[in-house]
KOLMARTI-354903 format. One record per residue: residue in three letters; x, y, z of N, C-alpha, C in turn. Coordinates in steps of 0.05 Angstrom, whole numbers, plus 5000, padded with zeros to 4 digits. Layout:
ALAXYZXYZXYZ
...
***
This chain:
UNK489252761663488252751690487853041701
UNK490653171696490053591700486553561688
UNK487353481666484353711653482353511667
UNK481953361672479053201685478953451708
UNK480453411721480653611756479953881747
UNK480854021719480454281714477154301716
UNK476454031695472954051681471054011707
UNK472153891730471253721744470154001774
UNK471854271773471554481775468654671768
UNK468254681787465354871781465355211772
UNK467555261785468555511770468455511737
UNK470355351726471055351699469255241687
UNK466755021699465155001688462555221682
UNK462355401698460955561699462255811673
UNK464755821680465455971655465255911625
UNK465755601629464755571600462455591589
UNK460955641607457555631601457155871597
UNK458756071615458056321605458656451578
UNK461756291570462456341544461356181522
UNK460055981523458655781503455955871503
UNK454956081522451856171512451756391500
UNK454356561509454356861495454756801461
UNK456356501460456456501429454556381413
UNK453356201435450756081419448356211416
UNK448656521435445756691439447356891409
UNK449556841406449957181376450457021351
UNK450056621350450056601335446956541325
UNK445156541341442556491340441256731329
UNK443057031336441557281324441957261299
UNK443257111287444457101255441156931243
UNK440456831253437556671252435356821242
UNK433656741231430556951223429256751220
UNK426256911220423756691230422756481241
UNK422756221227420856051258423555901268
UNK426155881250427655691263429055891289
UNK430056161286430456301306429056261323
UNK425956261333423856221346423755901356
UNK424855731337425155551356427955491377
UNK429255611371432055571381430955751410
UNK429455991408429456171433427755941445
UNK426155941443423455751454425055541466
UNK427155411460428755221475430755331498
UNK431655491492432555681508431555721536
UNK429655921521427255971542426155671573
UNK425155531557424755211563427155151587
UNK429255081574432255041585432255201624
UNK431455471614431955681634430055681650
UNK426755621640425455571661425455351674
UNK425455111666425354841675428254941703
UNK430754931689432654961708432555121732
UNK431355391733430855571751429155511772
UNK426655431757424955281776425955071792
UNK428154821789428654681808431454861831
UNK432255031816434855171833432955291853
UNK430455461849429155661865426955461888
UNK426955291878425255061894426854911918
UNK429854881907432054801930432754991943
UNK432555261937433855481964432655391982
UNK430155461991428655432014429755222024
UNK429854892018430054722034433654712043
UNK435754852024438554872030438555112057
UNK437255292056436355442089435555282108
UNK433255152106432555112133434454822142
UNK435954672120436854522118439654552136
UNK440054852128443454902144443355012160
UNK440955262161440755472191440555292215
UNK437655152210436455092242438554882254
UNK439754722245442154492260443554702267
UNK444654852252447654952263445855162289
UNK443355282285442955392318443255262340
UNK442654982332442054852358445054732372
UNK446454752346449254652355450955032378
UNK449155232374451155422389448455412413
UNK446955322424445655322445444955572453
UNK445855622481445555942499446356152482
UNK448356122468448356302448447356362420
UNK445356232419444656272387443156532386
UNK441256722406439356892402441457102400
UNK443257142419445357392419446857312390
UNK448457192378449057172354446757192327
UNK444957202328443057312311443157552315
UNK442257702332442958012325445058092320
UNK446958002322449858012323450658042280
UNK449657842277449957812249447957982240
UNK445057982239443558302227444858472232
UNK446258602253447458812259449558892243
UNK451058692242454258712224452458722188
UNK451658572179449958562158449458852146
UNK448258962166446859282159449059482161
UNK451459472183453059592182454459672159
UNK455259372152456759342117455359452098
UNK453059362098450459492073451259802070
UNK450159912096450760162100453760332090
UNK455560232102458060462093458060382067
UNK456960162059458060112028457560272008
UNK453660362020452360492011453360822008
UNK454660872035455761122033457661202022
UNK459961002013462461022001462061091970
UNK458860861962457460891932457061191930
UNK455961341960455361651950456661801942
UNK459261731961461362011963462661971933
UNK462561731925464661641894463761811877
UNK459961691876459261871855458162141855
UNK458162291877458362541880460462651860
UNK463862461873465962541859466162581830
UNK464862281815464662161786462762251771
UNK460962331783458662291758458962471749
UNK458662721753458663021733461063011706
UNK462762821708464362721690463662521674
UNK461862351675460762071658458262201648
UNK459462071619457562191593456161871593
UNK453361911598451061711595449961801580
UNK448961551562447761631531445361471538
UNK443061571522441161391514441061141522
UNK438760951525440160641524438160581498
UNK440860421483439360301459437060051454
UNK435260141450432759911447434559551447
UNK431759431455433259191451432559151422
UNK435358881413434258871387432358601377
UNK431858431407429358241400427858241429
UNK425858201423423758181440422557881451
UNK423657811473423357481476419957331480
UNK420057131468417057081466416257041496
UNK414656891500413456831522413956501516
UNK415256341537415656041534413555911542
UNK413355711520412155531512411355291536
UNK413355301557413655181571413055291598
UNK411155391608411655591643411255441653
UNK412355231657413555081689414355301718
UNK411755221733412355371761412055171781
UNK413255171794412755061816412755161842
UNK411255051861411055241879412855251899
UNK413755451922415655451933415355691952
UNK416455541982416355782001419156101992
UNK418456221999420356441990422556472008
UNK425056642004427656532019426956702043
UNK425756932047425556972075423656852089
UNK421156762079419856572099421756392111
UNK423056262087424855942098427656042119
UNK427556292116430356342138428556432166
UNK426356542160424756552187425056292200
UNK422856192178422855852195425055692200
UNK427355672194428255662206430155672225
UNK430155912228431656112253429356022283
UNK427455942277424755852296425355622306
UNK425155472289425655162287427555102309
UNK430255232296432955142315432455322338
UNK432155622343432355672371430355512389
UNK426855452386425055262387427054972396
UNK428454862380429454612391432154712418
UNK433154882415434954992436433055072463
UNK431155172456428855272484428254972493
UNK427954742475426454612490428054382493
UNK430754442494433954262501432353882485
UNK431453922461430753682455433253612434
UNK434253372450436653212433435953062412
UNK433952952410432152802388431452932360
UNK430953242362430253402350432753492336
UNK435353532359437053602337437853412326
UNK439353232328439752972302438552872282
UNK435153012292433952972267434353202248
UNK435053422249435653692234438553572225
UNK440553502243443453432226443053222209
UNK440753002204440652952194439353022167
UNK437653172167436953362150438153462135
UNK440653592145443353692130443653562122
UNK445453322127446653092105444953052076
UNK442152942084440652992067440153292033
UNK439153472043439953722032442753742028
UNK445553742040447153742016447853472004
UNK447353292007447953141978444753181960
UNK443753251962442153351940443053591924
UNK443953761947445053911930447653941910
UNK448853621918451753581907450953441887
UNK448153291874447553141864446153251829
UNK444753411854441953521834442453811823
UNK443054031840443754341844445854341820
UNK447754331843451054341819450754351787
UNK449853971784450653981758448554211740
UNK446754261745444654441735445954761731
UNK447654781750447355151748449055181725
UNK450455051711451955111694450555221664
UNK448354961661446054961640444155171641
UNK443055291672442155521675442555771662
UNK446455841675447056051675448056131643
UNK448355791628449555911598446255901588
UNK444255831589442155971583441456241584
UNK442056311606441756661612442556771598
UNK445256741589446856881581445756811550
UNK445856661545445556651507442056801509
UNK440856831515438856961517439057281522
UNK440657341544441057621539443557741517
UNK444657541504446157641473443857631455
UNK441757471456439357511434438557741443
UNK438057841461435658081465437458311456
UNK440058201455442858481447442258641473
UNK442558561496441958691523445658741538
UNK447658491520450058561512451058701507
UNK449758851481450859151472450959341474
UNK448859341505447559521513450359601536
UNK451459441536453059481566455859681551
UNK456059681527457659921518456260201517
UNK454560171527453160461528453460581559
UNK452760371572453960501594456560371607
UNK458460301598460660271607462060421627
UNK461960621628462860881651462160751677
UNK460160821678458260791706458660521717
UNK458460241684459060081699461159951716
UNK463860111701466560081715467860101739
UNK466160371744466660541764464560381791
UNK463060271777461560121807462559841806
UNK463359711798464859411800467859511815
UNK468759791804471059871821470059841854
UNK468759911856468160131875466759801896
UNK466459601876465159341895467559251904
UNK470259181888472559181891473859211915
UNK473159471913475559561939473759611960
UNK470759581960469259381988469759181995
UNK469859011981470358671986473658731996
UNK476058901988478458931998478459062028
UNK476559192030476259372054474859172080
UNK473459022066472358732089473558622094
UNK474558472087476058282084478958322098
UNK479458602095481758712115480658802142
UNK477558952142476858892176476958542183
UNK475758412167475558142184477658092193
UNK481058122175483158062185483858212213
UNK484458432207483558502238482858422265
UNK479658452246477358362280478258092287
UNK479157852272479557582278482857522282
UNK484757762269487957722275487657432258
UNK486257262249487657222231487557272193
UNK488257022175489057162153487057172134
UNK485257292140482757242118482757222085
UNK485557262069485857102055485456792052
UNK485556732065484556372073482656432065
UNK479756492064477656412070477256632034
UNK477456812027477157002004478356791985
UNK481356671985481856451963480756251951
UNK478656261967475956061961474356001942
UNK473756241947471656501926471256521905
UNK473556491885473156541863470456341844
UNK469756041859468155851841464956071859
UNK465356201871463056301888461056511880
UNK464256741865464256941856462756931825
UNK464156691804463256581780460556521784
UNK459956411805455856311804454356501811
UNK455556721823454256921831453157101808
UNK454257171794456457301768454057231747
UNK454756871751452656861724449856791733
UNK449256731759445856711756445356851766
UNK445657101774444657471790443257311811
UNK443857151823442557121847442957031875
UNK443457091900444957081915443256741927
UNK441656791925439456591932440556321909
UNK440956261889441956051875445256011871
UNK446956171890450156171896449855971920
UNK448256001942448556001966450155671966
UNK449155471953449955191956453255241953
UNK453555391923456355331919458955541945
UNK457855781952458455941973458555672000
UNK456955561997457255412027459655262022
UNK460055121998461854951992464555041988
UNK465855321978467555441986468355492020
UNK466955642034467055732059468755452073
UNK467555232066468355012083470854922082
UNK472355022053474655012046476055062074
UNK475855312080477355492095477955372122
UNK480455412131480355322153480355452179
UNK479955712169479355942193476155962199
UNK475555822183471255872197471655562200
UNK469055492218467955262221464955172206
UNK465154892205462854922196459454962203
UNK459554982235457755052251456855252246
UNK458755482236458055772247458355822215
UNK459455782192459055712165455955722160
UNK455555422169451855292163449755522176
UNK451155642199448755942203448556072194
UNK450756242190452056442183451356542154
UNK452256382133452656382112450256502100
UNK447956192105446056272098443556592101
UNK443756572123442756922133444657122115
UNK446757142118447657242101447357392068
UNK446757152067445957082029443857212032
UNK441457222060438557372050438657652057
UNK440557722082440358002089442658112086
UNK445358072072447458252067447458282038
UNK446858572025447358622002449258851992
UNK450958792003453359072001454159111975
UNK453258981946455258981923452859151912
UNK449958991913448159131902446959411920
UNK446859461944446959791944449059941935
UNK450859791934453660071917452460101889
UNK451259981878449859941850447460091851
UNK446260061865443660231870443160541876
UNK444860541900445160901903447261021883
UNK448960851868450560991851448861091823
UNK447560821812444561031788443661171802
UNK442461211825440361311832442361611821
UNK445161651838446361861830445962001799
UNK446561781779448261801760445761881734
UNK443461721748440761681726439661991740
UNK439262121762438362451772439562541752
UNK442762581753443962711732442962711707
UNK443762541699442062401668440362641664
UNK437962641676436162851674435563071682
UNK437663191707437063461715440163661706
UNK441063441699444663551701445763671719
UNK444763561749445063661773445263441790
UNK446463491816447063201833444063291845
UNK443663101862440663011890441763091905
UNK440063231925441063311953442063101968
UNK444563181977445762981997444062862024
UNK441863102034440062962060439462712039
UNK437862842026436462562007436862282004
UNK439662412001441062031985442261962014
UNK442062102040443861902067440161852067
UNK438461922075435561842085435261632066
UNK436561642031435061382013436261092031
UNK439461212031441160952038440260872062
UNK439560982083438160912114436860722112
UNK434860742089432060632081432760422065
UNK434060402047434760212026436359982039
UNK438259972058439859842076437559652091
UNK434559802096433459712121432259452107
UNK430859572072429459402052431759232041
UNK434759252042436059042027435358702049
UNK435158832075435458612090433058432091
UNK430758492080427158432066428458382043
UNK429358502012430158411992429858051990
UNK428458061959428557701950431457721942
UNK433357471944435957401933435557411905
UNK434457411886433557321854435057761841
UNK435257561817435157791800434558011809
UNK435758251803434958581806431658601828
UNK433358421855430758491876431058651893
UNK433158761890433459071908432959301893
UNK432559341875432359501851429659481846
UNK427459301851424259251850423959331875
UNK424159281894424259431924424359601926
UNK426759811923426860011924425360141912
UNK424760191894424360331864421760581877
UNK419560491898417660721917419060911926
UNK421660801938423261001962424361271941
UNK425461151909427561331901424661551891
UNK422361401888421461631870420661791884
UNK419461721912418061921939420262131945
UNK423562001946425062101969426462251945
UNK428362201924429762271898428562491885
UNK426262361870425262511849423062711866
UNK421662581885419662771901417362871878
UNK417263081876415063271861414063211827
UNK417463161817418363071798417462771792
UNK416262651809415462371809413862211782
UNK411562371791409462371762410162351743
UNK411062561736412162611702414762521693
UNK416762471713419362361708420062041706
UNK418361981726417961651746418561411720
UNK417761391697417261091685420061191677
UNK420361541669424161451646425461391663
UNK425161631689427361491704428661191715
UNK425861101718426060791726426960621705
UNK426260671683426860561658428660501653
UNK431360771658433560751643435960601669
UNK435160691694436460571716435460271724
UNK433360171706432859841710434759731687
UNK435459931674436659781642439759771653
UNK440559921667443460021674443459781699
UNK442159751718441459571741443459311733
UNK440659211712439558901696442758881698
UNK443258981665446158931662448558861670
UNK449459021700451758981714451458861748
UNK447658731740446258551769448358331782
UNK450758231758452057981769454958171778
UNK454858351776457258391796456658401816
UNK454158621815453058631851452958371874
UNK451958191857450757911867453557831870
UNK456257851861458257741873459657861882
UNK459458121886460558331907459258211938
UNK456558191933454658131954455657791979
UNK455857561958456457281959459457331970
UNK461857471960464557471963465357561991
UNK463357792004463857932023462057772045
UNK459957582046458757382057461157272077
UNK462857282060466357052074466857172095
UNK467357422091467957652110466257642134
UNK464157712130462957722144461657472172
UNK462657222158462756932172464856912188
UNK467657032175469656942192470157232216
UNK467957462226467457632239465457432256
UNK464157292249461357262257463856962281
UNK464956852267466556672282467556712311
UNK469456912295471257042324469257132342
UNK466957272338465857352356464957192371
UNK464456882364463556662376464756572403
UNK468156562384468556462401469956662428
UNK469156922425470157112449467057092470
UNK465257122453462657012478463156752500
UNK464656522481464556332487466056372512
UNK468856482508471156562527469556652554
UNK467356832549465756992570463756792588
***
């Protein structure tokens, strides 16, 4: 009965997928010609089919949880929207700066080597299943509209039809979502042990240590303002985390956590689920505090790389200014602050050096990115908590007013 409850766990399910693809993706490199090629090809298949229905449910799990829970805080919903961008960019920001000062400290010490070619080159699947789908910031626009729109126009009809909506959207997502991400994320993974994109991560091991540290004792440093700002024990709500942290981890995407993130948070009994169902979600599209510590830390580490000299310090506070402003625009999916950015570092970083430097540089800091994308994404999802049970208290001291 233990082990049913263990399996029955999304955490440990997710782990085993991560560990059953890493061994099914290095035992598949043992493979040569068409039967290797068919095993990727299924793979491939597996990951698109799956992705496509995860990336097709974000949108409707947004508008599904934002717009009800606006209409449930009424007079207050427009002041708590800035309230949360604000705190959002705040976090982004020092995170970003803490990333500077570290690797100011670190990098002239970390020996970065080469990155080693991959050692397979994945076909193109056989299968490109797309489907179409509004993108996650349209769907948090719409609806952030929707619900303040039903609050302007005090229509009671309107909201029950949105809470009903919710009910809807999450048991789909308890139905359909769930069991899927597991199959997703051990796809990913046995696919990036074929490409040997694995082995790559002993090459830069340094760098990557030092920035999962460094997400670490962000998520410790939040998590102790929230306790603080709210007096109470924001452990409650962080003990959650861990099945949150694992989906984050394995599908790099803050945008395909968000279901299981909602489903932790609710655990807790220091947030509600009103201010959860707003909260959360915005969150997931405009707080990326794990992946700018990731971002301005290559930007550090990859300059070096090639000049054997740090970047001017104006530089990298004007990158982070800028990068903070684009994390909050950023798509939730894979290395999308890292495609975003990538104009700013070469204009503002490399400058002159642009031209001639621009594809290695980008090259070797997309390869260093790729790699250690699922910490960021659950540095990013973990500190989400934090940032809900701030977004709470502040609720309810308006409310007081």
């Amino acid at each position: 009965m233990k082990l049913k409850a263990l399996l029955d766990s999304t955490a440990v399910r997710l782990a085993i997928a991560i560990v059953v693809g890493i061994f099914f993706g290095f035992l598949i490199m043992l493979l040569s010609g068409s039967l290797k090629t068919i095993f990727v090809q299924a793979l491939l298949v597996v990951k698109q089919i799956t992705s496509q229905v995860i990336f097709f449910m974000v949108p409707l799990i947004i508008i599904g949880c934002v717009a009800p829970s606006i209409t449930s805080f009424k007079g207050n919903a427009t002041r708590l929207l800035f309230m949360t961008i604000g705190v959002a960019y705040l976090s982004s920001f020092l995170a970003a700066m803490m990333s500077v000062g570290v690797s100011y400290v670190s990098v002239p010490f970390i020996s970065i080597q080469e990155p080693v070619e991959a050692t397979y080159i994945l076909p193109k699947v056989i299968f490109p299943l797309e489907i179409p789908t509004m993108d996650t910031m349209s769907a948090l626009l719409l609806a952030i509209l929707i619900g303040l729109g039903t609050v302007w126009i005090s229509s009671e009809r309107f909201a029950t039809a949105l809470k009903e909506l919710q009910e809807l959207v999450l048991m789909a997502v308890k139905r359909v979502l769930v069991p899927i991400l597991p199959v997703f994320v051990g796809a990913s993974f046995a696919l990036l042990a074929v490409e040997g994109k694995l082995n790559q991560m002993i090459v830069f091991l340094p760098a990557i240590l030092i920035i999962v540290c460094c997400q670490f004792v962000w998520i410790a440093l939040v998590y102790g303002i929230a306790a603080l700002y709210s007096k109470k024990n924001s452990w409650e709500v962080l003990r959650h985390y861990p099945q949150a942290y694992f989906t984050a981890f394995g599908s790099m995407s803050s945008a395909a956590t968000l279901p299981v993130a909602l489903g932790c948070i609710k655990k807790s009994k220091n947030v509600s689920t009103e201010t959860s169902d707003f909260a959360l979600p915005l969150f997931c599209n405009i707080h990326l505090c794990g992946s700018v510590i990731s971002e301005l830390f290559l930007v550090v580490t990859t300059y070096y790389f090639f000049f054997h000299q740090l970047p001017e310090l104006g530089s990298l506070i004007l990158l982070t200014v800028l990068v903070c402003i684009i994390a909050i625009g950023s798509p939730g999916v894979p290395g999308g602050i890292n495609m975003s950015c990538s104009s700013l570092v070469m204009s503002i970083v490399l400058a002159d050096n642009a031209p001639e430097m621009g594809g290695q540089f980008f090259a070797i800091m997309t390869a260093i990115y790729t790699i250690q994308d699922g910490f960021g994404t659950a540095c990013n999802i973990t500190c989400d908590g934090a940032l809900t049970l701030i977004t709470e208290t502040y609720l309810k001291r308006i409310n007081k007013e």
